[in-house]
mmCIF file of the protein (N, C-alpha, C, O) and its ligand, coordinates in Angstrom:
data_MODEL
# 
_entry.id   MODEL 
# 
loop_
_entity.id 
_entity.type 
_entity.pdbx_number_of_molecules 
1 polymer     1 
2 non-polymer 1 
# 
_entity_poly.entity_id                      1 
_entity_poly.type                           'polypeptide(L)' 
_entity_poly.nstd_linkage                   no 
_entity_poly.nstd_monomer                   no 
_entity_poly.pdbx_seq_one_letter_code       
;(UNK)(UNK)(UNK)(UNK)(UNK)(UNK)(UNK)(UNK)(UNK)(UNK)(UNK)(UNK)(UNK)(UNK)(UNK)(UNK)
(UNK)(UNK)(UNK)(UNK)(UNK)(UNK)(UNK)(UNK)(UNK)(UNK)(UNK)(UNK)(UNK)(UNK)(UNK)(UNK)
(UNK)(UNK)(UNK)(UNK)(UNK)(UNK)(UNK)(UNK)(UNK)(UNK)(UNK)(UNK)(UNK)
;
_entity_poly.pdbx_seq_one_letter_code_can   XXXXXXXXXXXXXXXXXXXXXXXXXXXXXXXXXXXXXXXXXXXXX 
_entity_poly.pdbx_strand_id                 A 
# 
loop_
_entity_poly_seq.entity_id 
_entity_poly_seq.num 
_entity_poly_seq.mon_id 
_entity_poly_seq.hetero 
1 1  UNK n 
1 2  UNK n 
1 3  UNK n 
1 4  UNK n 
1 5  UNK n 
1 6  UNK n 
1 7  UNK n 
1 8  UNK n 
1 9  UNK n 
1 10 UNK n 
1 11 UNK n 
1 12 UNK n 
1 13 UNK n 
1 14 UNK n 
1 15 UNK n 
1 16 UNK n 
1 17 UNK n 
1 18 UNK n 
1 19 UNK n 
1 20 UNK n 
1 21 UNK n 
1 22 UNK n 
1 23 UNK n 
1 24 UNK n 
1 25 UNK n 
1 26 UNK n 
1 27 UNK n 
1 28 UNK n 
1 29 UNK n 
1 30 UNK n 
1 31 UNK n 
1 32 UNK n 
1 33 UNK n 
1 34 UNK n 
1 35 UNK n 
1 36 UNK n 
1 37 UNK n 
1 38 UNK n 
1 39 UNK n 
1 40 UNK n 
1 41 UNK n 
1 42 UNK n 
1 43 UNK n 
1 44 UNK n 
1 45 UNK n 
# 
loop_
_struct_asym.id 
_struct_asym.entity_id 
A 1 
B 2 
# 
loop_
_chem_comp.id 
_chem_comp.type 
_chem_comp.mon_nstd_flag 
UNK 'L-peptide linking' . 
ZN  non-polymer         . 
# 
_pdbx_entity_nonpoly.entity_id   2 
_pdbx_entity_nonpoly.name        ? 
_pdbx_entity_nonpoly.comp_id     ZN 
# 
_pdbx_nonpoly_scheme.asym_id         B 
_pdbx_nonpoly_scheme.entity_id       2 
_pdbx_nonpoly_scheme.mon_id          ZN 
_pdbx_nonpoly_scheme.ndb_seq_num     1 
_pdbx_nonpoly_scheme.pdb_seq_num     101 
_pdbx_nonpoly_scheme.auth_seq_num    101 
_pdbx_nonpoly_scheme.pdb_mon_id      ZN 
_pdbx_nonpoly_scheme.auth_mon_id     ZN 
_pdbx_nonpoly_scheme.pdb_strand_id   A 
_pdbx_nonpoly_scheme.pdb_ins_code    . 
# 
loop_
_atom_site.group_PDB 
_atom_site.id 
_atom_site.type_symbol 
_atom_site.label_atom_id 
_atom_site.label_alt_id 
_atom_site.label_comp_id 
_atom_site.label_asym_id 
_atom_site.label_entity_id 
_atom_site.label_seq_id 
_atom_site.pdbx_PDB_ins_code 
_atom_site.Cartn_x 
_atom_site.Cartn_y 
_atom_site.Cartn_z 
_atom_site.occupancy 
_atom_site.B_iso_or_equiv 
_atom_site.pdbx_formal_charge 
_atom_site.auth_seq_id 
_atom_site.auth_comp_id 
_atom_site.auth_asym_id 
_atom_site.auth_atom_id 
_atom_site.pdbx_PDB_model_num 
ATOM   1   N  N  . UNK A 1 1  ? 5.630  -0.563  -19.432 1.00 0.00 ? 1   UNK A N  1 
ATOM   2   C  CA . UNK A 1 1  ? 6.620  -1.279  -18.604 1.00 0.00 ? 1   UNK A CA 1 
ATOM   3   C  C  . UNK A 1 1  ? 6.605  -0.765  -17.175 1.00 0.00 ? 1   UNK A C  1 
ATOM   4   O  O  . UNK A 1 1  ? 6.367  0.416   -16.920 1.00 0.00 ? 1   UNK A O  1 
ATOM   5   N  N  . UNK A 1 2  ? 6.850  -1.623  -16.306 1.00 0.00 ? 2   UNK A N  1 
ATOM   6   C  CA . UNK A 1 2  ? 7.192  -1.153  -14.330 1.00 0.00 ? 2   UNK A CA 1 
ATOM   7   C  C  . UNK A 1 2  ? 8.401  -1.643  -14.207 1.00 0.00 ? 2   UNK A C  1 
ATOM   8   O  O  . UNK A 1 2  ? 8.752  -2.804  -14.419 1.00 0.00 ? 2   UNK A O  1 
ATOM   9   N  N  . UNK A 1 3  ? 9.007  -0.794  -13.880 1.00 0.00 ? 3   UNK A N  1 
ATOM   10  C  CA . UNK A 1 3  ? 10.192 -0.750  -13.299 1.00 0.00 ? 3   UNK A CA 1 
ATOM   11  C  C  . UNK A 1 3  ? 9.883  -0.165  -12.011 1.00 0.00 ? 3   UNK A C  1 
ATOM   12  O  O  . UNK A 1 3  ? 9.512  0.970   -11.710 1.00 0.00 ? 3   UNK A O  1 
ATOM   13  N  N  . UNK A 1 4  ? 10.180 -1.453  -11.149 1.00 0.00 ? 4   UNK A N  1 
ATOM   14  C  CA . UNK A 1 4  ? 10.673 -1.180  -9.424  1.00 0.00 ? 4   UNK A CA 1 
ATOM   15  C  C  . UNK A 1 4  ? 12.062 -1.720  -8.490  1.00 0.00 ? 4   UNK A C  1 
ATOM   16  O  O  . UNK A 1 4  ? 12.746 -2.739  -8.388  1.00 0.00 ? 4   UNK A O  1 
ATOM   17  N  N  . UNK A 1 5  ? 11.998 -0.456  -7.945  1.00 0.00 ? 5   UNK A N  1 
ATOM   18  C  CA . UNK A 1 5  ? 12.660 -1.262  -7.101  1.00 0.00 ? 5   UNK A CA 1 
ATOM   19  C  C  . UNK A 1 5  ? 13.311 -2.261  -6.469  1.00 0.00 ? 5   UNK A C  1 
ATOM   20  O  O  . UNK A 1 5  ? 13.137 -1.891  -5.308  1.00 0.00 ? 5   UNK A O  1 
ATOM   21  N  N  . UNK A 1 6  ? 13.948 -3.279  -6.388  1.00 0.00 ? 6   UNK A N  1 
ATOM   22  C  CA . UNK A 1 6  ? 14.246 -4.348  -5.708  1.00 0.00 ? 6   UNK A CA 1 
ATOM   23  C  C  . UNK A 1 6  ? 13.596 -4.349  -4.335  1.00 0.00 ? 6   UNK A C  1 
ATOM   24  O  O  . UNK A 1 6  ? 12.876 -5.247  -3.899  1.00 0.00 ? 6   UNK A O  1 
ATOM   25  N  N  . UNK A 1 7  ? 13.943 -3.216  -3.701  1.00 0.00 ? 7   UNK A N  1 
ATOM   26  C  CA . UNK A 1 7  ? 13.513 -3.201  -2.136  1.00 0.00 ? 7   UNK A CA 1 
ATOM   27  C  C  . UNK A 1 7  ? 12.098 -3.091  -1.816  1.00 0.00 ? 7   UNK A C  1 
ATOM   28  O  O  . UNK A 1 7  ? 11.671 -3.497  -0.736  1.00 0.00 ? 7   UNK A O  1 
ATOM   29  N  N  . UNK A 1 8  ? 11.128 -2.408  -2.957  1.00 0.00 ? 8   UNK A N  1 
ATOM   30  C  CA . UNK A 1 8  ? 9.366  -2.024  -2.893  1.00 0.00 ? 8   UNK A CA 1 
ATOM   31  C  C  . UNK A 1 8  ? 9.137  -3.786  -3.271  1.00 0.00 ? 8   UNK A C  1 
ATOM   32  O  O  . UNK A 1 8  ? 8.139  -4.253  -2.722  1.00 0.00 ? 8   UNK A O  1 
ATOM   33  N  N  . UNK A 1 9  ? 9.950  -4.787  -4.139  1.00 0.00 ? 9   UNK A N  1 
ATOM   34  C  CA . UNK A 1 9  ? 9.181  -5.815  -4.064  1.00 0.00 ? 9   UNK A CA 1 
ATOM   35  C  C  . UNK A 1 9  ? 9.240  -6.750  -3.022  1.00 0.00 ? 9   UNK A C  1 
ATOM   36  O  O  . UNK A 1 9  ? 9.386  -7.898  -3.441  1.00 0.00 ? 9   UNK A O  1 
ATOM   37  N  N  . UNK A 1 10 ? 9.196  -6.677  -2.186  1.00 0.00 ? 10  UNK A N  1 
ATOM   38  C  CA . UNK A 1 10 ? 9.022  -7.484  -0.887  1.00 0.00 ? 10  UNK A CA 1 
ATOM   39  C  C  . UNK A 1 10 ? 8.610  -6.803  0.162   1.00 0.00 ? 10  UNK A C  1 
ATOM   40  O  O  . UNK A 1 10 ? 8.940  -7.175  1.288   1.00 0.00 ? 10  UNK A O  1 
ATOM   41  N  N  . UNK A 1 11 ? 7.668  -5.478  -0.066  1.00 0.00 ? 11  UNK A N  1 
ATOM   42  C  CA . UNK A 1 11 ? 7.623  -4.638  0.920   1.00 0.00 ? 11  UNK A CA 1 
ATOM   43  C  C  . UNK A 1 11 ? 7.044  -5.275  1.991   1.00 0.00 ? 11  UNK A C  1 
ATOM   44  O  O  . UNK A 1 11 ? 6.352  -6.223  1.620   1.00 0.00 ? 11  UNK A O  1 
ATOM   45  N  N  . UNK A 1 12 ? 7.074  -5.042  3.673   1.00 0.00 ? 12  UNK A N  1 
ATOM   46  C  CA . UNK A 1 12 ? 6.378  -5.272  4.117   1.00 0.00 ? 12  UNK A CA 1 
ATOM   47  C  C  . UNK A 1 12 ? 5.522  -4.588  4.795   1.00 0.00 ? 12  UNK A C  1 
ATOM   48  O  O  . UNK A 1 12 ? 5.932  -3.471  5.110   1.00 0.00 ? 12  UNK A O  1 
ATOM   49  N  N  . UNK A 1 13 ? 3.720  -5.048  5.379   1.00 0.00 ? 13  UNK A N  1 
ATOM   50  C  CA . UNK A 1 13 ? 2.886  -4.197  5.341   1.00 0.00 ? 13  UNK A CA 1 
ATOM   51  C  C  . UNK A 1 13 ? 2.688  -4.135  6.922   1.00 0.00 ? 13  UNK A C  1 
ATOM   52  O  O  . UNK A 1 13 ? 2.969  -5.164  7.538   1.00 0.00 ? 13  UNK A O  1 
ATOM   53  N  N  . UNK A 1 14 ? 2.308  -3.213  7.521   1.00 0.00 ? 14  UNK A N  1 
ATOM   54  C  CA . UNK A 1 14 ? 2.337  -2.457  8.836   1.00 0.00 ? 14  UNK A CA 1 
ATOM   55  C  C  . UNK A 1 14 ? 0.860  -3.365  9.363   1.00 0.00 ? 14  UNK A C  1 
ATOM   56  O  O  . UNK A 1 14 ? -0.293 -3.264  8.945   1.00 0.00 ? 14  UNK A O  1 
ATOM   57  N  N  . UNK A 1 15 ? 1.250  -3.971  10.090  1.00 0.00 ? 15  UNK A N  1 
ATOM   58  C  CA . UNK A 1 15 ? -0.283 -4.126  10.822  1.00 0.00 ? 15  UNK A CA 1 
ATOM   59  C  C  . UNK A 1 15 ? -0.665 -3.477  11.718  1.00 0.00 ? 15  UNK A C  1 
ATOM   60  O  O  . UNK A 1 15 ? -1.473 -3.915  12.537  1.00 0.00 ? 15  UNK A O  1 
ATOM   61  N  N  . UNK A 1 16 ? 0.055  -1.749  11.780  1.00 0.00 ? 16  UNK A N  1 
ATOM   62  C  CA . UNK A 1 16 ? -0.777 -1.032  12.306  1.00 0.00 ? 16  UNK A CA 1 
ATOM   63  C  C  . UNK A 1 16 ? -1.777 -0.018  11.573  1.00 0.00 ? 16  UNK A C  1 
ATOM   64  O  O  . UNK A 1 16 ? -2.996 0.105   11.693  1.00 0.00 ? 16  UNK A O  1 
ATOM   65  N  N  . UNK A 1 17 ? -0.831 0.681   10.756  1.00 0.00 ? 17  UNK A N  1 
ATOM   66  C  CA . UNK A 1 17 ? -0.899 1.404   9.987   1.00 0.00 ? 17  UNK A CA 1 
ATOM   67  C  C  . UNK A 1 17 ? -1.482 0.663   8.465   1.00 0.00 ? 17  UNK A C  1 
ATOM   68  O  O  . UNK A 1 17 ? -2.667 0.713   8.134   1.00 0.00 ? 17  UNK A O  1 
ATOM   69  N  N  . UNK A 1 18 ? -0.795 0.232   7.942   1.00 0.00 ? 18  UNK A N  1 
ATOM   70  C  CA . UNK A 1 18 ? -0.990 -0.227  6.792   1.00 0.00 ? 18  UNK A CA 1 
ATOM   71  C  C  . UNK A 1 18 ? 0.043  0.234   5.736   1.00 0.00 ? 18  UNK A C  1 
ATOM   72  O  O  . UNK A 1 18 ? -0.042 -0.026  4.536   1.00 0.00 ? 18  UNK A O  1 
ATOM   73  N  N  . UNK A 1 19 ? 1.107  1.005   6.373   1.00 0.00 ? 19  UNK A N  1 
ATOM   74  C  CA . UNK A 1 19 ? 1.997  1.153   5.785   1.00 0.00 ? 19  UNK A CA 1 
ATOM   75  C  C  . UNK A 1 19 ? 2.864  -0.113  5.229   1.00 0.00 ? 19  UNK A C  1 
ATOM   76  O  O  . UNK A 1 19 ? 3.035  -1.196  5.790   1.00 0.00 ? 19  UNK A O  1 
ATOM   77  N  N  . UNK A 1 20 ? 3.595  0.536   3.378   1.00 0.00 ? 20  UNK A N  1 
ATOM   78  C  CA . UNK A 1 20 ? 4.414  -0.600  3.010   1.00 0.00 ? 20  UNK A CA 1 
ATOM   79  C  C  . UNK A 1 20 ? 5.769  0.066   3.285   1.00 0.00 ? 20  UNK A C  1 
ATOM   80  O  O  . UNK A 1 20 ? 6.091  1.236   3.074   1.00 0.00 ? 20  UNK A O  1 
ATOM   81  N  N  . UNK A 1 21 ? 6.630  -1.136  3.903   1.00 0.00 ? 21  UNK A N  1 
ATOM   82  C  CA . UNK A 1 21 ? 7.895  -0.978  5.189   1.00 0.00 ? 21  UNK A CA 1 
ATOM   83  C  C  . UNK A 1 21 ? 9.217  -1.541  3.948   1.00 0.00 ? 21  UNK A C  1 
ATOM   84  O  O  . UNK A 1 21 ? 8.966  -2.513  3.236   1.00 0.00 ? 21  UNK A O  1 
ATOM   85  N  N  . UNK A 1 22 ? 10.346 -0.928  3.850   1.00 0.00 ? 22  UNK A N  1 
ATOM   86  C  CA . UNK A 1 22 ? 10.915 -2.286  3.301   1.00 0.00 ? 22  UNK A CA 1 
ATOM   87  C  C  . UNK A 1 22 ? 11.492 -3.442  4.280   1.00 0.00 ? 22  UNK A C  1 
ATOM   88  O  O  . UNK A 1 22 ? 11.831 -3.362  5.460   1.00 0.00 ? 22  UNK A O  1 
ATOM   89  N  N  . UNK A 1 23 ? 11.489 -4.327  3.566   1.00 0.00 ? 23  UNK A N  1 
ATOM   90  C  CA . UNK A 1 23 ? 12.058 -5.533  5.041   1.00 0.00 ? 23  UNK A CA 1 
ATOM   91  C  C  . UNK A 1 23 ? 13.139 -5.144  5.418   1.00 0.00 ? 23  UNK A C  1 
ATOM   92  O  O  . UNK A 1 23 ? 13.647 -6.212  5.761   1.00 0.00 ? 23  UNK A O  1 
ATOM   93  N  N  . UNK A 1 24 ? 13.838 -4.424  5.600   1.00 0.00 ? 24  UNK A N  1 
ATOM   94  C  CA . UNK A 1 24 ? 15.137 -4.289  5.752   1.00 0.00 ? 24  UNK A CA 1 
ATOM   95  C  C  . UNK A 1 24 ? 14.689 -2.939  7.331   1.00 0.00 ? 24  UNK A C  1 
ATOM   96  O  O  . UNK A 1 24 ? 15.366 -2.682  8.326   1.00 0.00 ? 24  UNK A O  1 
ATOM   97  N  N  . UNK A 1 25 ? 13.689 -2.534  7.016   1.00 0.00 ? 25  UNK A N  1 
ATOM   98  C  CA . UNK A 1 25 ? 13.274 -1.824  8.466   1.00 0.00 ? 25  UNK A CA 1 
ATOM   99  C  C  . UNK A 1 25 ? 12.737 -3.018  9.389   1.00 0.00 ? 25  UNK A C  1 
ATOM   100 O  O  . UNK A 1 25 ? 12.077 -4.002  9.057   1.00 0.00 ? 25  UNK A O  1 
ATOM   101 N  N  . UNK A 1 26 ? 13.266 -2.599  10.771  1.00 0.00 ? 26  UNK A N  1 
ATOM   102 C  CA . UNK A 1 26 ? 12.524 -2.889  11.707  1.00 0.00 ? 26  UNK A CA 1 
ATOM   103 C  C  . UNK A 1 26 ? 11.360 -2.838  12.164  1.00 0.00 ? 26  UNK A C  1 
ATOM   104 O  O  . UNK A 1 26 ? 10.632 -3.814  12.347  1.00 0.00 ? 26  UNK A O  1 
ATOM   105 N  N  . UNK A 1 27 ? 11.053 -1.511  12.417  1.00 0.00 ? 27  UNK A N  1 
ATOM   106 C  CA . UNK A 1 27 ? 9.893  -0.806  12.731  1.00 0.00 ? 27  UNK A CA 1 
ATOM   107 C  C  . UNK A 1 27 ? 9.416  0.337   11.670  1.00 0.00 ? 27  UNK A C  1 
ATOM   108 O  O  . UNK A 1 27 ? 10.219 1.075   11.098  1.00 0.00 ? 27  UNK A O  1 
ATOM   109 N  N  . UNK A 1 28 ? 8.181  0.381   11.506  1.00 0.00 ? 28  UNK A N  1 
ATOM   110 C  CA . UNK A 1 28 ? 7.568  1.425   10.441  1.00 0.00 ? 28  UNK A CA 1 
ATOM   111 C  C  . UNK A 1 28 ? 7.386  2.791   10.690  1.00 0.00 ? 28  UNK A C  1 
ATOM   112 O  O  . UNK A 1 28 ? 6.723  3.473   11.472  1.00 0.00 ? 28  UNK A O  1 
ATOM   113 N  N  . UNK A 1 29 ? 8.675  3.093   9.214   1.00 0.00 ? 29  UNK A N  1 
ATOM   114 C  CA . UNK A 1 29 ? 8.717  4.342   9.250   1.00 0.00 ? 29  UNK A CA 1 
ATOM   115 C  C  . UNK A 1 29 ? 7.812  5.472   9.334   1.00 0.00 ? 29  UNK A C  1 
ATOM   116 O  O  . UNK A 1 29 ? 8.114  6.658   9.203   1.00 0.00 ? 29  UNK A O  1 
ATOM   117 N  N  . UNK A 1 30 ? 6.564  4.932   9.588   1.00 0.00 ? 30  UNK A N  1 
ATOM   118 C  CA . UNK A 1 30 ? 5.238  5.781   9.714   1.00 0.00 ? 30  UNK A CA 1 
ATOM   119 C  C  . UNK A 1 30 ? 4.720  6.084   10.934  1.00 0.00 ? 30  UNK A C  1 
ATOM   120 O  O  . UNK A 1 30 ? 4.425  7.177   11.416  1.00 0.00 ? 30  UNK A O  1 
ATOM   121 N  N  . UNK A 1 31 ? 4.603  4.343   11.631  1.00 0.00 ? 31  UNK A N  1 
ATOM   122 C  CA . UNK A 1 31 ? 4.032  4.975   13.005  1.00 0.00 ? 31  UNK A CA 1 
ATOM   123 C  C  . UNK A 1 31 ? 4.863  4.550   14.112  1.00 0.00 ? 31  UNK A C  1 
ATOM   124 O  O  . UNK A 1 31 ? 4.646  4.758   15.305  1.00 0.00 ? 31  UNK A O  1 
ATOM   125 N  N  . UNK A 1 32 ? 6.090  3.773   13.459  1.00 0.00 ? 32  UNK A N  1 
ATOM   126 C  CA . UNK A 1 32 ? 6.858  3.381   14.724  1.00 0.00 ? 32  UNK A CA 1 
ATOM   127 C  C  . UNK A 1 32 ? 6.889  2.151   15.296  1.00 0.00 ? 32  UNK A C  1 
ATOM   128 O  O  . UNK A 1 32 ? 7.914  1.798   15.880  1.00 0.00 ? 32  UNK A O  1 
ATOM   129 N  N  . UNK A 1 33 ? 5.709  1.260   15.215  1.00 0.00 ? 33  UNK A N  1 
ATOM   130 C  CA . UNK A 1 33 ? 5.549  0.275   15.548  1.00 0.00 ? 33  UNK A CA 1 
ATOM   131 C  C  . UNK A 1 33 ? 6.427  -0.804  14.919  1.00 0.00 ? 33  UNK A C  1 
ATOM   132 O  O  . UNK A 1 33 ? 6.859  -0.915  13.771  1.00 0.00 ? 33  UNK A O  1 
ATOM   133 N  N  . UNK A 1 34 ? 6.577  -1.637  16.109  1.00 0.00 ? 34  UNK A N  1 
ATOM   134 C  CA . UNK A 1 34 ? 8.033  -3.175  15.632  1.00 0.00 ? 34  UNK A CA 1 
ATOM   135 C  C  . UNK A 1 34 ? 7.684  -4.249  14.367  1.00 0.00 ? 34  UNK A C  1 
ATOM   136 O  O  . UNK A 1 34 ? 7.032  -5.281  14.529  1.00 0.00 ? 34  UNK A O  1 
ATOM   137 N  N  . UNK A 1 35 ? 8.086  -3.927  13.447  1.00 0.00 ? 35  UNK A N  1 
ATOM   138 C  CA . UNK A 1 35 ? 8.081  -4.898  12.641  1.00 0.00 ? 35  UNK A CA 1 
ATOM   139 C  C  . UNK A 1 35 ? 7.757  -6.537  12.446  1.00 0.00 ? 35  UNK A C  1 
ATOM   140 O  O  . UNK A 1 35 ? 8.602  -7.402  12.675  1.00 0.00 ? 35  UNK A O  1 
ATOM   141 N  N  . UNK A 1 36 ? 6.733  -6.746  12.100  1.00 0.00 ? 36  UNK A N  1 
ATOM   142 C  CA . UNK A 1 36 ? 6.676  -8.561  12.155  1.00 0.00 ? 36  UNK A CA 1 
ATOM   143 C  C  . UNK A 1 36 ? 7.790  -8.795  11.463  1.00 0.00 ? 36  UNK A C  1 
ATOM   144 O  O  . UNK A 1 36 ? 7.860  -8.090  10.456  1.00 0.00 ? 36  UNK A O  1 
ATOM   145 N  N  . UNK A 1 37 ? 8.810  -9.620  11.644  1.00 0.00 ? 37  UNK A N  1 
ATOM   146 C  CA . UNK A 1 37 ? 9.928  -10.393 10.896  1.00 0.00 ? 37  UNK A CA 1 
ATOM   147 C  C  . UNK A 1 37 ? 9.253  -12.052 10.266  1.00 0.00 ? 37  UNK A C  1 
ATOM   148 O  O  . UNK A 1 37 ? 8.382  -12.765 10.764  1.00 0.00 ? 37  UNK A O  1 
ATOM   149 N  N  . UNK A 1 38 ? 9.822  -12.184 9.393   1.00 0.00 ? 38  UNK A N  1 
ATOM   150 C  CA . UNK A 1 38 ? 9.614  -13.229 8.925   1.00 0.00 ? 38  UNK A CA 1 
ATOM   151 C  C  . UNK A 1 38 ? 10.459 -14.436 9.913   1.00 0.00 ? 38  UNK A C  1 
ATOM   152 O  O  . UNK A 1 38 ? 9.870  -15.219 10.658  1.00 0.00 ? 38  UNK A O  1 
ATOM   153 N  N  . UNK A 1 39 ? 11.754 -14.387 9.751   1.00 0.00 ? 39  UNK A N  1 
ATOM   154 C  CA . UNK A 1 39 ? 12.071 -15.465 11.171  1.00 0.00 ? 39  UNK A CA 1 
ATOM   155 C  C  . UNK A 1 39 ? 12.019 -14.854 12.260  1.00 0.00 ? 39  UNK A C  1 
ATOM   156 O  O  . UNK A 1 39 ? 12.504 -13.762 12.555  1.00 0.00 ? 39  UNK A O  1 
ATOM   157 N  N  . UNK A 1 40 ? 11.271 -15.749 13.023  1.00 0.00 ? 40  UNK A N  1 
ATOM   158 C  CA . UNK A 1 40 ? 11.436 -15.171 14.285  1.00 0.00 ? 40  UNK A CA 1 
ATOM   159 C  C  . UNK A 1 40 ? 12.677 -15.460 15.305  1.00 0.00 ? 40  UNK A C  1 
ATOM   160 O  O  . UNK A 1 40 ? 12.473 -16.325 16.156  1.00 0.00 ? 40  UNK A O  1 
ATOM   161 N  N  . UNK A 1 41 ? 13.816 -14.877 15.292  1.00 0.00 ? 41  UNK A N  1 
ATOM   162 C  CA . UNK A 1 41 ? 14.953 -15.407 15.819  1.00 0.00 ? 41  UNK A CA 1 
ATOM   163 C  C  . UNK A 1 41 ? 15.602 -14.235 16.882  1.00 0.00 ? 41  UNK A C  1 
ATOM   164 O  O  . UNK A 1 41 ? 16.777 -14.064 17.207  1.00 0.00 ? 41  UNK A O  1 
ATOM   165 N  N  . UNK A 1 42 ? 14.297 -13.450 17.319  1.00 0.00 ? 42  UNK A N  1 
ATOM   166 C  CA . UNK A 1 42 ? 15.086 -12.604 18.469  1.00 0.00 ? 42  UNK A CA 1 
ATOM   167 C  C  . UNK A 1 42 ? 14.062 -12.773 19.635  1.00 0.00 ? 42  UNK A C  1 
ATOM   168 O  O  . UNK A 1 42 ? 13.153 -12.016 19.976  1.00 0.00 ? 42  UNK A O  1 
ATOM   169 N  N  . UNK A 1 43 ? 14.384 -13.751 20.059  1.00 0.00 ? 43  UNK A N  1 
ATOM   170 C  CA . UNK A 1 43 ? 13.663 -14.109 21.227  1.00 0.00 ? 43  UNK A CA 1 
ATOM   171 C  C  . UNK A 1 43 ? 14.618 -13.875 22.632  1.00 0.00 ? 43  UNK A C  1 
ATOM   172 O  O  . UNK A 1 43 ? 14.917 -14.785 23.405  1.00 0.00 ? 43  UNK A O  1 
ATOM   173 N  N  . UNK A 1 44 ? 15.015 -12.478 22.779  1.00 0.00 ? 44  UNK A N  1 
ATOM   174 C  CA . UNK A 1 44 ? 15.448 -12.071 23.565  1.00 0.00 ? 44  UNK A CA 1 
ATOM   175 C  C  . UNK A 1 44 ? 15.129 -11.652 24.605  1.00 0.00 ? 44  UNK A C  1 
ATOM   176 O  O  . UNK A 1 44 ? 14.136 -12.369 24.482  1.00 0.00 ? 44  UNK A O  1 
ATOM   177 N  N  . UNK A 1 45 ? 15.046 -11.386 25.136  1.00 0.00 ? 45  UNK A N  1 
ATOM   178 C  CA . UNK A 1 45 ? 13.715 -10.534 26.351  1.00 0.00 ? 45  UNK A CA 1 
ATOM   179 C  C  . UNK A 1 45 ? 14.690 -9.733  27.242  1.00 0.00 ? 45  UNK A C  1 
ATOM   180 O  O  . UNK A 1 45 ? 14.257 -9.037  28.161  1.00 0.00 ? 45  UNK A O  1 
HETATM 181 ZN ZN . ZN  B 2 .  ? 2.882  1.608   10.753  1.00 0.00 2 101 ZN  A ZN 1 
# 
């Protein structure tokens, strides 16, 4: 049997690093770099 997480199943993956992020981070806890979001709704500048 696997038992995970709720939060490891939707991890998301670092396109710098290759680190797995949970979505709930912004930026990856590895190298720092900003998170791709799935919506893109901060089009702030
Ligand atoms: Zn990273």
């Amino acid at each position: 049997m696997c038992f995970r997480p709720p939060s490891a199943a939707k991890a998301v993956k670092c396109t710098s690093c290759g680190m797995l992020n949970p979505p709930t981070l912004e930026k990856c806890k590895k190298c720092g770099v900003d998170m791709p979001k799935a919506k893109d709704e901060t089009k702030e500048k």
